[in-house]
GURO-271973 format. One line per 10 residues: number of its first residue (from 1); their letters; for each residue x, y, z of C-alpha. Coordinates in Angstrom, 3 decimals. Last residue first. Layout:
NUM> A> X:Y:Z | ...
This chain:
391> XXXXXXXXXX> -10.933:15.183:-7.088 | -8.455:16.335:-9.920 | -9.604:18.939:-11.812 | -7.807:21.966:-10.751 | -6.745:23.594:-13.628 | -3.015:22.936:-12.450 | -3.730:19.406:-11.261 | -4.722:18.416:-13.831 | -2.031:20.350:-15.922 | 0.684:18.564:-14.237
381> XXXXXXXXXX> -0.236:14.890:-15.538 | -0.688:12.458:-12.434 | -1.989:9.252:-14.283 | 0.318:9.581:-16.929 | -0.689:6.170:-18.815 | 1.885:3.277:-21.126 | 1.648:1.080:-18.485 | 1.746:3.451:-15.233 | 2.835:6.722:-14.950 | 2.042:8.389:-12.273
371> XXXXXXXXXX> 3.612:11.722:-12.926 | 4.703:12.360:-16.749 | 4.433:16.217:-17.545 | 7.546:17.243:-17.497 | 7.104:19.067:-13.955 | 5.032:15.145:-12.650 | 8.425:13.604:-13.824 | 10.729:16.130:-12.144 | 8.633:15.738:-8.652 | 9.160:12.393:-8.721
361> XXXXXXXXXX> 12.646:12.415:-9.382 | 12.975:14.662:-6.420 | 11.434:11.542:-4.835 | 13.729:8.741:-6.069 | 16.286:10.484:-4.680 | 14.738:10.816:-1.436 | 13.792:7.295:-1.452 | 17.426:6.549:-2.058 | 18.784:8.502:0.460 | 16.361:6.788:3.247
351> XXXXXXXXXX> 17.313:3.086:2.002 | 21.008:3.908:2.613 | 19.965:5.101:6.081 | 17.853:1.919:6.546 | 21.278:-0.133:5.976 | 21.677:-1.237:9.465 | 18.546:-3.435:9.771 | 20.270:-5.283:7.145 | 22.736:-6.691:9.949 | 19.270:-8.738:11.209
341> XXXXXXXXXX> 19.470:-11.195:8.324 | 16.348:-10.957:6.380 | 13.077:-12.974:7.469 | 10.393:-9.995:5.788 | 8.966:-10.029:9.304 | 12.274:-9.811:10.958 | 13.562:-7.124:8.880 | 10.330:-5.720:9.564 | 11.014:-5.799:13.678 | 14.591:-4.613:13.332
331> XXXXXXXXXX> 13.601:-1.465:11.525 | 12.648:0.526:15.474 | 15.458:-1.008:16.971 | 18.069:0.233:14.165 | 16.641:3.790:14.163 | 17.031:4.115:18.047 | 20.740:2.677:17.759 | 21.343:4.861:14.990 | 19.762:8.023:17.306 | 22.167:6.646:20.082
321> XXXXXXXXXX> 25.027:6.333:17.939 | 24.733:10.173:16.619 | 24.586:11.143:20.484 | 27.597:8.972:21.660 | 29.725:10.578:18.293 | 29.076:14.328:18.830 | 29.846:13.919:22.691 | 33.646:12.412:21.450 | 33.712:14.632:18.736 | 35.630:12.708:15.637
311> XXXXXXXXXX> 32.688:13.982:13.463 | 32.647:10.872:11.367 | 29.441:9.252:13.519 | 27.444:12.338:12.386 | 27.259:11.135:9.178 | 25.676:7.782:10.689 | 23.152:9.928:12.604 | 22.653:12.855:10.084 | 21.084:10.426:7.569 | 17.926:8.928:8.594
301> XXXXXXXXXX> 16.473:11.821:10.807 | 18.137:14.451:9.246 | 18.495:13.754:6.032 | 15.139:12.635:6.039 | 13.482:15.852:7.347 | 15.261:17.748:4.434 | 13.893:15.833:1.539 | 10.330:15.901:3.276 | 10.450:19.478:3.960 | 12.041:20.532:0.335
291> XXXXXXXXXX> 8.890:17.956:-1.100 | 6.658:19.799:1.402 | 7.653:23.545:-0.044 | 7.611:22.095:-3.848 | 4.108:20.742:-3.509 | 2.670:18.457:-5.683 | 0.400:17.147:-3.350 | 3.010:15.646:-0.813 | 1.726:12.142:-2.125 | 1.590:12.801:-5.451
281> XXXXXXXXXX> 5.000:13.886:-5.359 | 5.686:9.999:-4.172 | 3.238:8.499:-6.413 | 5.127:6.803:-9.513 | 8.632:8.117:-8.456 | 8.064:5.232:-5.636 | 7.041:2.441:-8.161 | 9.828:3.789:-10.621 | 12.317:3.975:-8.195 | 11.603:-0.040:-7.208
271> XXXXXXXXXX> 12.025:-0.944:-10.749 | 15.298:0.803:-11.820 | 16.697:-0.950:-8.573 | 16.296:-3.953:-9.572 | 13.773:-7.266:-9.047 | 10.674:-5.288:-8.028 | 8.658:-8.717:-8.934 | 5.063:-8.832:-9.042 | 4.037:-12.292:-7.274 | 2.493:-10.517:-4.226
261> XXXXXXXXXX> 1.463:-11.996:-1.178 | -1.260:-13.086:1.124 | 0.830:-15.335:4.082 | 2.451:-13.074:5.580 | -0.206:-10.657:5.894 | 0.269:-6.787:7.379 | -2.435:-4.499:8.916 | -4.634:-2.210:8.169 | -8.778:-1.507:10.150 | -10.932:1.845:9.310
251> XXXXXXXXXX> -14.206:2.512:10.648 | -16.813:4.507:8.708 | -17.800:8.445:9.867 | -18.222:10.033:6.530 | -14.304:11.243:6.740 | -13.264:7.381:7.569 | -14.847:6.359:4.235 | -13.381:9.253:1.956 | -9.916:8.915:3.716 | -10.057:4.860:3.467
241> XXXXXXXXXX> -10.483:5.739:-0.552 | -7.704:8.025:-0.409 | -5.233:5.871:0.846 | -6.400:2.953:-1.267 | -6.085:5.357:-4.748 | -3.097:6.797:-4.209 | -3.543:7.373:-7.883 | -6.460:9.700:-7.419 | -8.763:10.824:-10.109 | -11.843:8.581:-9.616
231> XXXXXXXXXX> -11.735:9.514:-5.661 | -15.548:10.456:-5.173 | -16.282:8.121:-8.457 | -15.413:5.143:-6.732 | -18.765:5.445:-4.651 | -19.568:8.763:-2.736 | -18.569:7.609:0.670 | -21.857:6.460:1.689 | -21.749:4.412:-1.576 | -18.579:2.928:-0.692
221> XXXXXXXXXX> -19.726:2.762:3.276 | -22.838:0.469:1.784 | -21.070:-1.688:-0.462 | -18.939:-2.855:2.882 | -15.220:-2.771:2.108 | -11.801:-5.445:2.014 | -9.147:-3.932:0.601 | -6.590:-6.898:-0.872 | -3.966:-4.736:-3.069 | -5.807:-1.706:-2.404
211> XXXXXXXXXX> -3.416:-1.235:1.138 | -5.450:1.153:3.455 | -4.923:4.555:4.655 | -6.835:7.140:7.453 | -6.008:9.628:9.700 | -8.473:10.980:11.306 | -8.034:9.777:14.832 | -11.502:9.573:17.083 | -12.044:6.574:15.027 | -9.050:4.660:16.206
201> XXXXXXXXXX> -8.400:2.150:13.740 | -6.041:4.061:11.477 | -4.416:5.511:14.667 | -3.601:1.489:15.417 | -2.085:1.060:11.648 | 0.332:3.919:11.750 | 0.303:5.886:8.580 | 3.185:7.641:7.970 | 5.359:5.486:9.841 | 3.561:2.605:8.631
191> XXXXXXXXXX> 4.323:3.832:4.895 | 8.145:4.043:5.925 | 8.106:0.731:7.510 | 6.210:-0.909:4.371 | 8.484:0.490:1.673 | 11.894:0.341:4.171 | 10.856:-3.720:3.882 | 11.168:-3.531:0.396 | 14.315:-1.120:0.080 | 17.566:-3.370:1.188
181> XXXXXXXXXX> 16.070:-6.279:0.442 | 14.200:-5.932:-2.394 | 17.540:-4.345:-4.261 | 19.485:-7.319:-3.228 | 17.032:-9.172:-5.021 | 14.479:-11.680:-2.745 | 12.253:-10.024:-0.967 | 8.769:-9.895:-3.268 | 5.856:-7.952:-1.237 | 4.334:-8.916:1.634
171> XXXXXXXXXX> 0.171:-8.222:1.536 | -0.523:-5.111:3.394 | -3.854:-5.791:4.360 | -7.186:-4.277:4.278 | -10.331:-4.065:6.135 | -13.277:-0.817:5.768 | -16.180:-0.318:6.980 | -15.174:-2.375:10.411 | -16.747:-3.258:13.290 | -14.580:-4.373:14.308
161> XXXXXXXXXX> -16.234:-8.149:14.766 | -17.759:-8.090:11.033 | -14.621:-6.299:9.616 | -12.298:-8.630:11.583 | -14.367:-11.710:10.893 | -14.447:-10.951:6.895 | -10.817:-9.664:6.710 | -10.019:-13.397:8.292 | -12.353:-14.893:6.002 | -10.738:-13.433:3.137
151> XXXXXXXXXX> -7.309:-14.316:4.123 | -7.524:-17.685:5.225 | -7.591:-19.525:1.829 | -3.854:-17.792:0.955 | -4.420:-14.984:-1.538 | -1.887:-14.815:-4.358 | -1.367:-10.968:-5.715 | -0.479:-9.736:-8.877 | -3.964:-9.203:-10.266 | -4.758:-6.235:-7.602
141> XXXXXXXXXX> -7.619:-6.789:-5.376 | -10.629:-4.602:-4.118 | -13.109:-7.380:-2.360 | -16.398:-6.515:-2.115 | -18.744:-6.710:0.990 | -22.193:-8.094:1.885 | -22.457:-8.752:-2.074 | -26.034:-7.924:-3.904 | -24.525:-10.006:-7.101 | -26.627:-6.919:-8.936
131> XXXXXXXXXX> -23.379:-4.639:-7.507 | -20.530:-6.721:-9.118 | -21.495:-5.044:-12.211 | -20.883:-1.517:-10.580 | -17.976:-2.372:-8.576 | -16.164:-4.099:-11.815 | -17.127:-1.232:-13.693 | -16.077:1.244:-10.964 | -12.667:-0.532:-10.572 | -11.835:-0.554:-14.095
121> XXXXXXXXXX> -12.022:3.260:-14.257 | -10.058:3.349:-10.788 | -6.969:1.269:-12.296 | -7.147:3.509:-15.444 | -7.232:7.097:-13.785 | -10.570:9.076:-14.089 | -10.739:12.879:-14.925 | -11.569:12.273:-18.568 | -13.424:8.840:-19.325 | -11.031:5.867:-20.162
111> XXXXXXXXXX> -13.198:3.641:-22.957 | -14.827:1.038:-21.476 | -13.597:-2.386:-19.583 | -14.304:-6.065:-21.064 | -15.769:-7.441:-18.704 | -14.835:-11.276:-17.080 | -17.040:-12.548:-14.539 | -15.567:-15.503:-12.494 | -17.562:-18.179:-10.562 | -19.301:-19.763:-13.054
101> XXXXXXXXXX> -15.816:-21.147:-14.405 | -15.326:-22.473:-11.104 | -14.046:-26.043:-12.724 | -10.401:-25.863:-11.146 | -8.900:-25.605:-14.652 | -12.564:-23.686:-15.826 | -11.394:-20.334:-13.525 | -7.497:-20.491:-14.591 | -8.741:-20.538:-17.852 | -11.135:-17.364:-17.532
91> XXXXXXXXXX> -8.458:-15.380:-15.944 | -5.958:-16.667:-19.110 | -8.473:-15.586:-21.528 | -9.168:-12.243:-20.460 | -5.406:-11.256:-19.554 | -4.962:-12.721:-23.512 | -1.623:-10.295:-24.200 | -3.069:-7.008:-25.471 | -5.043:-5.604:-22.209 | -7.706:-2.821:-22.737
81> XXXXXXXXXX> -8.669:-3.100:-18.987 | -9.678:-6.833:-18.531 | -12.179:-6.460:-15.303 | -12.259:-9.661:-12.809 | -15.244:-10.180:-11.514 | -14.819:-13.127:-8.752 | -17.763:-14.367:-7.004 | -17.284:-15.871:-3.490 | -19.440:-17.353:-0.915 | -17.396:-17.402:2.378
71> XXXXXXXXXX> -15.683:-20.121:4.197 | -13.570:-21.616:1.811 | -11.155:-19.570:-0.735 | -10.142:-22.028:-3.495 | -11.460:-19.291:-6.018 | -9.620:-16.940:-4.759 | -5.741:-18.467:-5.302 | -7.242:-19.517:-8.884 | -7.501:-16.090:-9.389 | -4.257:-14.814:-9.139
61> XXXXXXXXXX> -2.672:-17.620:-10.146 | -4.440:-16.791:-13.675 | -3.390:-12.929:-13.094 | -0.079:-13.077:-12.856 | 2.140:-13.757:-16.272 | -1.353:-12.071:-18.118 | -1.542:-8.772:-16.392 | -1.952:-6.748:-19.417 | -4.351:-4.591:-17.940 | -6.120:-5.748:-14.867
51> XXXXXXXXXX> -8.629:-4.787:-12.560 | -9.907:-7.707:-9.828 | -12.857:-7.024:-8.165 | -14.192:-10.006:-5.653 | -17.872:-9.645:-4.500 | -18.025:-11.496:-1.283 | -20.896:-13.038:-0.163 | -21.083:-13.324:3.425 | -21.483:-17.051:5.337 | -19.136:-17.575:7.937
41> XXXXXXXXXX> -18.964:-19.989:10.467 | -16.584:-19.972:13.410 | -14.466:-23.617:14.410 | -11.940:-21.925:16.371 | -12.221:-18.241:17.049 | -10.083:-15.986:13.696 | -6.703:-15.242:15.136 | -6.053:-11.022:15.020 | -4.487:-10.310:11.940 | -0.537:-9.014:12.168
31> XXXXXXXXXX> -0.380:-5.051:12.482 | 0.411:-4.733:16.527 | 3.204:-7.586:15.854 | 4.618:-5.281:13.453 | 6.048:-3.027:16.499 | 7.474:0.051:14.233 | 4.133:1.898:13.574 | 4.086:1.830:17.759 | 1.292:4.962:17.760 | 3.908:7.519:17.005
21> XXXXXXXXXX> 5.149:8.442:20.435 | 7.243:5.919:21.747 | 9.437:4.858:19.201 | 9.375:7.442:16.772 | 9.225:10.170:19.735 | 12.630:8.849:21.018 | 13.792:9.002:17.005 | 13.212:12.544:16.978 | 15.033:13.398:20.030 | 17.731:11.243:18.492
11> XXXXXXXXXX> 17.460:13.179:15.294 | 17.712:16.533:16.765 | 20.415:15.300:19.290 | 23.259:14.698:16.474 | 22.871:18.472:15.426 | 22.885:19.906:18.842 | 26.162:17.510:18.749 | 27.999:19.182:15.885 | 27.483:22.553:16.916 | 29.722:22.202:20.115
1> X> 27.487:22.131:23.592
């Protein structure tokens, strides 16, 4: 067999496990919320946290999205972390426009401690305040996104039918720039492919993620967990926080909402590297071996096919179609979900070399000293990680 097409058939193979062997991460269907029973009552308190710095053009819709929530009593702390454009005053607005204003909390956030990112700083004060409401679960929430008035209820019955510790979804994201649309969707497949949602459920599995933009938890499996503080340096902050439940034997549930979403816009393609440079060495622990692996393993799965396709070898060619073919199925269902014309489905190899671009640039910010930054904060600084504080 020529050279060329043992080269096409590693990615096909790989692809033929994608499909059937990686817990269906591909079949979006799996990930949509189960339908909450007709006519069912629900009375937990839920204990919103909202952190925010300098999230004034999103946060009042934000909150006026939660406080038309029906079903569940809801109390909405929303914690202003050092902003300089009115995020306080615009929260509390949006609060007394709908005449709730007794239904939002605003604190003004502390200094940042050592050790602790921003976002996760906030958190904790909004967790720890929130506590004396005596919630059944809190919300984790990020100020960018608009909650439709079925999506805390239907976290609510899943987590209370799961059971579940922990309930989050994978609100869609912004799809409407030719740079959303040819790496958005790509964002949530390739994050499902690493963490596919029905492993995440099973509890004899242990992986574990979540999405922190709506993260639904009970206060006990937090504190079982060790509380915010057991993950106050990470800035994969969700992932790890379903890690630290699912490790003290809680029950994780993810999946996807079409009708929760953000308002942040990823309009270019300066933006979208800079949310995956922001985490993406983080993510293969600042390792230079797995960040050679991971650059490697997608040029092979995502880029070999259609290279392969040039080869002008008759065997060569059929092989590296099949594996496209494979890839193309498998994307087809979150094209769907994101409503794109099905041709983009094609472009996922395009997607792939910019992701692995965008993580060798990653990896360069976190060497000079700049991973995870985020609003004017390196989150992910190299010598944290070199003295070994980060927890």
């Amino acid at each position: 067999m020529p050279v060329l097409t043992i080269a096409a058939v590693v990615p096909a193979l790989i692809w033929a496990y994608l499909l059937l062997g990686r817990g269906g991460f591909w079949r979006v269907g799996r990930a949509m919320p189960p339908t909450r029973p007709a006519g069912a009552q629900l009375s937990s308190r839920v204990a919103v946290v909202i952190p925010a710095r300098d999230e004034a053009s999103v946060i009042g819709e934000s909150v006026a999205s939660l406080l038309q929530t029906a079903d569940v009593v809801l109390h909405v702390f929303v914690v202003d972390d050092h902003s300089s454009d009115g995020t306080a005053q615009i929260a509390r607005q949006a609060a007394a426009k709908l005449g709730k204003l007794d239904s939002v909390t605003v604190l003004q956030g502390a200094s940042l401690p050592a050790g602790w990112s921003g976002k996760l700083w906030a958190v904790s004060q909004g967790v720890q305040t929130a506590r004396a409401w005596a919630p059944d679960f809190l919300l984790l929430t990020d100020a960018d996104v608009v909650h439709s008035l079925a999506t805390i209820p239907t976290l609510v019955s899943i987590a209370e039918n799961g059971p579940y510790d922990v309930a989050s979804f994978m609100v869609r994201l912004q799809c409407r720039s030719v740079a959303e649309k040819l790496l958005i969707p790509a964002f949530v497949f390739f994050f499902f492919k690493l963490y596919p949602p029905a492993w995440i459920s099973d509890p004899e599995r242990a992986i574990a993620a979540a999405a922190g933009g709506c993260l639904l938890i009970r206060p006990q499996a937090l504190a079982q967990a060790g509380g915010i503080e057991a993950i106050r340096g990470q800035i994969i902050d969700d992932c790890a926080l379903a890690g630290a439940v699912k490790r003290v034997g809680g029950r994780v549930w993810l999946g996807l909402s079409e009708t929760s979403v953000s308002i942040r816009s990823y309009g270019s393609f300066a933006a979208i590297e800079g949310m995956i440079s922001r985490t993406a060495f983080n993510q293969l622990q600042h390792s230079t071996f797995l960040l050679l692996a991971a650059v490697a393993g997608l040029a092979i799965t995502y880029l070999f096919p259609p290279a392969l396709l040039l080869s002008r070898q008759a065997s060569t060619m059929v092989v590296a179609g099949a594996a496209w073919a494979l890839m193309t199925v498998a994307y087809l269902s979150m094209i769907r979900f994101y409503k794109l014309n099905p041709l983009w489905a094609l472009t996922l190899p395009v997607a792939a070399l910019f992701y692995a671009i965008a993580t060798i640039h990653s990896a360069i910010k976190f060497w000079r000293g700049k991973g995870g930054e985020w609003k004017g904060r390196a989150q992910d600084p190299l010598q944290r990680s070199v003295y070994g504080s980060r927890q």
